[in-house]
C-alpha positions as CSV (number, residue, x, y, z in Angstrom):
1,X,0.0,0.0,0.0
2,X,2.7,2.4,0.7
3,X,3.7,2.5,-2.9
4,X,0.3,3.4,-4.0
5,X,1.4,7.1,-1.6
6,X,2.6,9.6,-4.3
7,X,4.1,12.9,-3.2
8,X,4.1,15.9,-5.5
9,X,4.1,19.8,-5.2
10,X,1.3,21.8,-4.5
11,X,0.5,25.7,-3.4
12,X,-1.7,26.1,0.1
13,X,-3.7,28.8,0.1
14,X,-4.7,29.9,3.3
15,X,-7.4,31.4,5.3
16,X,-6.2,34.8,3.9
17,X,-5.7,34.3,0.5
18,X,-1.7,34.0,0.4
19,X,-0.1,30.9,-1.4
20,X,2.6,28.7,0.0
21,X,4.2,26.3,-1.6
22,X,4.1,22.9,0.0
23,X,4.1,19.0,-0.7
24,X,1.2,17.2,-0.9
25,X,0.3,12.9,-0.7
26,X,-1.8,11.4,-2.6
27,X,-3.2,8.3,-3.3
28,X,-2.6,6.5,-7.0
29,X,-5.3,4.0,-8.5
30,X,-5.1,1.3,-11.1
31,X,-7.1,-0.5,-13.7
32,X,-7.0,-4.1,-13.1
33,X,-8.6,-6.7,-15.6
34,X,-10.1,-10.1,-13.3
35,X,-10.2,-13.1,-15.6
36,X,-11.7,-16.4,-14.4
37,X,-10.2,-19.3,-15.8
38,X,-8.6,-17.5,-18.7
39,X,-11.8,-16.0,-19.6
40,X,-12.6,-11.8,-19.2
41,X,-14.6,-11.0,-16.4
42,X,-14.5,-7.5,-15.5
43,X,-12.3,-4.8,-14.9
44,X,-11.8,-2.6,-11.7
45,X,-10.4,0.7,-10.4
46,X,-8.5,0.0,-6.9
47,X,-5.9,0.8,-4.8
48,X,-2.9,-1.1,-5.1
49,X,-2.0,-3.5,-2.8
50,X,-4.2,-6.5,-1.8
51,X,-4.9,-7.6,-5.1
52,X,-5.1,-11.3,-4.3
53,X,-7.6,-10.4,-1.3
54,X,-9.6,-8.4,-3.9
55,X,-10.0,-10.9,-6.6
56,X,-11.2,-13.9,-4.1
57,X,-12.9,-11.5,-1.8
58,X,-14.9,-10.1,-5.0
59,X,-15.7,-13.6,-6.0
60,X,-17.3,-14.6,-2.5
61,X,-18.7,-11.6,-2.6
62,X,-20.7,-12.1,-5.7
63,X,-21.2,-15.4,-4.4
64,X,-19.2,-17.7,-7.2
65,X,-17.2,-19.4,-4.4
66,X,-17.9,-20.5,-1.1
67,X,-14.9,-20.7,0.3
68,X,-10.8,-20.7,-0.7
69,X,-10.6,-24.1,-1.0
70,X,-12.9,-23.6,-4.3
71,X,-9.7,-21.3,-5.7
72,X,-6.9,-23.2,-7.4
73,X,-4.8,-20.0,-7.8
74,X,-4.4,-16.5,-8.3
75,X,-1.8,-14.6,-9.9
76,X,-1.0,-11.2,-10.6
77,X,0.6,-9.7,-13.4
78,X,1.4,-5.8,-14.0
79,X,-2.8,-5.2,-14.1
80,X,-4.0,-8.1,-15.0
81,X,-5.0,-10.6,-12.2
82,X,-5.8,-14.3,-13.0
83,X,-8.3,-16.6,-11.3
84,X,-8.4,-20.4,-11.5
85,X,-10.8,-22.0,-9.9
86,X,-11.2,-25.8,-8.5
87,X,-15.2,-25.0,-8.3
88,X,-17.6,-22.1,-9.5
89,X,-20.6,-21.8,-8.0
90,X,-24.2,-20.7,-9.3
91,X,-25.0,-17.7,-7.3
92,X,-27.8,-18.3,-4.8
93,X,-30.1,-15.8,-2.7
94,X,-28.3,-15.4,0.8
95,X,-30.2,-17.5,3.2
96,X,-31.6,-14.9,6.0
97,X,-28.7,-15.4,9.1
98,X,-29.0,-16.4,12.8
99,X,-28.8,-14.2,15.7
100,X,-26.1,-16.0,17.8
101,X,-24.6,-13.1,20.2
102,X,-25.4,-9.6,21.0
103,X,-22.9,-6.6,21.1
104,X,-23.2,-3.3,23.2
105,X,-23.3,0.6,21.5
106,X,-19.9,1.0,23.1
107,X,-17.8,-1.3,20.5
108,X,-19.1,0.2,17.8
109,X,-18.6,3.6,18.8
110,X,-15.1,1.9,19.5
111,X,-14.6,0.6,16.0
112,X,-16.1,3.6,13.6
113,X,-13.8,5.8,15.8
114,X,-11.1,3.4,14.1
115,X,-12.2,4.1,10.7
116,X,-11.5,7.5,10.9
117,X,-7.4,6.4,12.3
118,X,-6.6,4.5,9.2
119,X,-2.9,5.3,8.2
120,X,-3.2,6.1,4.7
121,X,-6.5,8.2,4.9
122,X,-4.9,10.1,7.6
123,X,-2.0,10.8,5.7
124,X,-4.3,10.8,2.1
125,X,-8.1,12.2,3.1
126,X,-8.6,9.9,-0.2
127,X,-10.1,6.0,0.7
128,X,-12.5,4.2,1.8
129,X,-11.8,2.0,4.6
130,X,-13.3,-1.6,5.6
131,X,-12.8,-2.3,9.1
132,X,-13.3,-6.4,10.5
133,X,-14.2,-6.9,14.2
134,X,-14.9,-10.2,16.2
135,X,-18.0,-10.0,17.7
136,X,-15.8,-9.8,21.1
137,X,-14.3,-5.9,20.3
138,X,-10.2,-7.6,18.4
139,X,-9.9,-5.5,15.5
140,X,-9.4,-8.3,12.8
141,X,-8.2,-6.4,9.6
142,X,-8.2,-3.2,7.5
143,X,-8.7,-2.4,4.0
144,X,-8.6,0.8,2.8
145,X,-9.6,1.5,-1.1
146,X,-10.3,4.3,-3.3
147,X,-13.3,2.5,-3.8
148,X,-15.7,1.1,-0.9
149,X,-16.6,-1.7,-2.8
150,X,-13.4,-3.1,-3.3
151,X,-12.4,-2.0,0.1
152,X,-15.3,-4.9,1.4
153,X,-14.0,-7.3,-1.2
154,X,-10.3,-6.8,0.2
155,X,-12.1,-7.6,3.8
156,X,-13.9,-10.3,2.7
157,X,-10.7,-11.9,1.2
158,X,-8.9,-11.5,4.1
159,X,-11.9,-13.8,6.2
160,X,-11.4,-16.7,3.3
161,X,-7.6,-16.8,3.5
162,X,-7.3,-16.4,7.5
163,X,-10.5,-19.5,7.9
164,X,-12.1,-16.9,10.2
165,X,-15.6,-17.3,10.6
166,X,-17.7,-14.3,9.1
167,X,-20.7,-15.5,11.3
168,X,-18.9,-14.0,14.3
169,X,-17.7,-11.0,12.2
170,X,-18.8,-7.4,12.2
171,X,-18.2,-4.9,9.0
172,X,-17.5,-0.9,9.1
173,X,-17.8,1.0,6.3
174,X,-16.4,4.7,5.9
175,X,-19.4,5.0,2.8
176,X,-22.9,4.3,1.9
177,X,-24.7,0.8,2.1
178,X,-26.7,0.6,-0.7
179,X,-28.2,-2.6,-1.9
180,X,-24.6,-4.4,-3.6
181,X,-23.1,-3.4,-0.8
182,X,-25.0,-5.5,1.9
183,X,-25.6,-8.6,-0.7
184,X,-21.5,-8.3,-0.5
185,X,-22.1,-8.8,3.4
186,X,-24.7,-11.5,2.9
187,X,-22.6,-13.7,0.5
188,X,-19.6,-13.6,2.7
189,X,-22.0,-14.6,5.6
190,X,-21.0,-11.6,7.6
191,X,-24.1,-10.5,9.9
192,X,-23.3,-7.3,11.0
193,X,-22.5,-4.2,8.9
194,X,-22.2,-0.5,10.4
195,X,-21.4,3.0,8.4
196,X,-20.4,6.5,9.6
197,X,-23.4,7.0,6.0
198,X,-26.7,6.6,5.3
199,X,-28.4,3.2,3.7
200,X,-30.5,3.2,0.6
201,X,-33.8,2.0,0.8
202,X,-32.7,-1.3,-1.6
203,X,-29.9,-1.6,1.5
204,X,-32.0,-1.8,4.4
205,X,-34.2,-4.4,2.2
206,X,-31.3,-6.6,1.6
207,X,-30.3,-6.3,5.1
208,X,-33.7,-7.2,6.2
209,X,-34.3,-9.8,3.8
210,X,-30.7,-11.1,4.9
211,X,-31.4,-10.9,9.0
212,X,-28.0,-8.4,8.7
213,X,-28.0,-5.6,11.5
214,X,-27.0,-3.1,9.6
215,X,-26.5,0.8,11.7
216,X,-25.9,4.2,9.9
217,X,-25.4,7.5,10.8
218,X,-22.9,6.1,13.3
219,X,-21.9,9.9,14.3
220,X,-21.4,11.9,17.9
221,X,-21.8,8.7,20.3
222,X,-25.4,7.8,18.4
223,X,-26.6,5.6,15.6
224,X,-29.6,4.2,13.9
225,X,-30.7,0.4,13.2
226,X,-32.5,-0.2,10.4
227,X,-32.3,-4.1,10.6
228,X,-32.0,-7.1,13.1
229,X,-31.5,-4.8,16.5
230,X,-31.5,-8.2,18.2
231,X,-27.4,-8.5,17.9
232,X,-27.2,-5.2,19.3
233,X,-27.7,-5.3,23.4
234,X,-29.6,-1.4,24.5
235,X,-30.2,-0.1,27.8
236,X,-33.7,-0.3,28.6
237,X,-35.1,3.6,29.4
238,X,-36.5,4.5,31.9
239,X,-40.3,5.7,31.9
């Protein structure tokens, strides 16, 4: 990731309208080509860095594996990033997932407080982070992507190649959750997904038709469940 940092020269204009000249960091991007068994799949803007996490995790994502003993190998080549596969799978609808434990508001005003420390967006202002918890409060992993999408597919690769299990998993987001974004969750059986942003109204449906708690607005201390509040444990209020 460090060699996706660029630094070039800038002028910073100040509050009172003088210019200084200064340097500045930014992020790169790439256009990587995913092929599946020799065959053209798609092609993707991302951050370098990762790009074996990407390519599985998109796969899972999309629901064409179940796991990374389906995946033969992967290789990457300049932008092009090869796939072959011991098994693909027909995509299914995500079957709705179980409530098994319950977390408090205090660990995930713990983790989206994390989102907003990742190195390279502190350094950048520029990606999209992707933030794994266990259901017990161990920060797991971090992706951070010019694109949220890929940032999830990073984290979702990351769960195949470590064997953790997604079921006792929770997802932060730095962006919105629309639909795609929470049928990413659901097909790599994650159950809980919370953003700093807003859900569409195709997200909160996927999340509901999934059983995913998903929160937004996670802002100031406070946030909103749109979905499955039973893995989140509230203080009852007082009348």
């Amino acid at each position: 990731m460090e060699s996706a940092v660029r630094q070039i020269k800038i002028i910073r204009v100040g509050p009172d309208g003088t210019g200084t000249a200064a340097d500045d960091e930014l992020i790169s991007e790439k256009t990587v080509s995913l092929y599946v068994d020799g065959r053209y799949d798609h092609a993707a803007v991302i951050t370098g860095g990762g790009e074996k996490l990407w390519a599985a995790g998109n796969l899972k994502c999309r629901g064409l594996i179940s796991s990374a003993d389906d995946i033969e190998d992967i290789s990457v080549n300049d932008n092009i990033i090869g796939v072959r596969l011991k098994r693909r799978r027909v995509p299914l609808k995500p079957a709705p997932l179980s409530v098994e434990w319950q977390v408090g508001p205090e660990l995930v005003r713990q983790k989206i407080a994390e989102l907003a420390q990742a190195k390279l967006y502190l350094r950048t202002g520029c990606l999209h982070v992707a933030l794994l918890s266990s259901n017990r409060g161990e920060t797991l992993f971090s992706a951070e992507d010019v694109g949220r999408r890929n940032a999830v597919d990073k984290a979702a690769g990351w769960l195949l190649y470590e064997g953790a299990d997604p079921a006792a998993s929770l997802l932060f987001i730095s962006g919105r959750m629309p639909g795609d974004m929470v049928l990413k969750a659901a097909n790599a059986g994650i159950p809980f997904i919370a953003s700093v942003s807003a859900p569409t109204t195709d997200g909160v449906a996927a999340a509901r038709a999934a059983n995913i708690t998903m929160i937004g607005f996670a802002r100031g201390g406070g946030f909103n469940i749109y979905s499955a509040d039973g893995r989140v444990e509230l203080a009852e209020k007082e009348l």
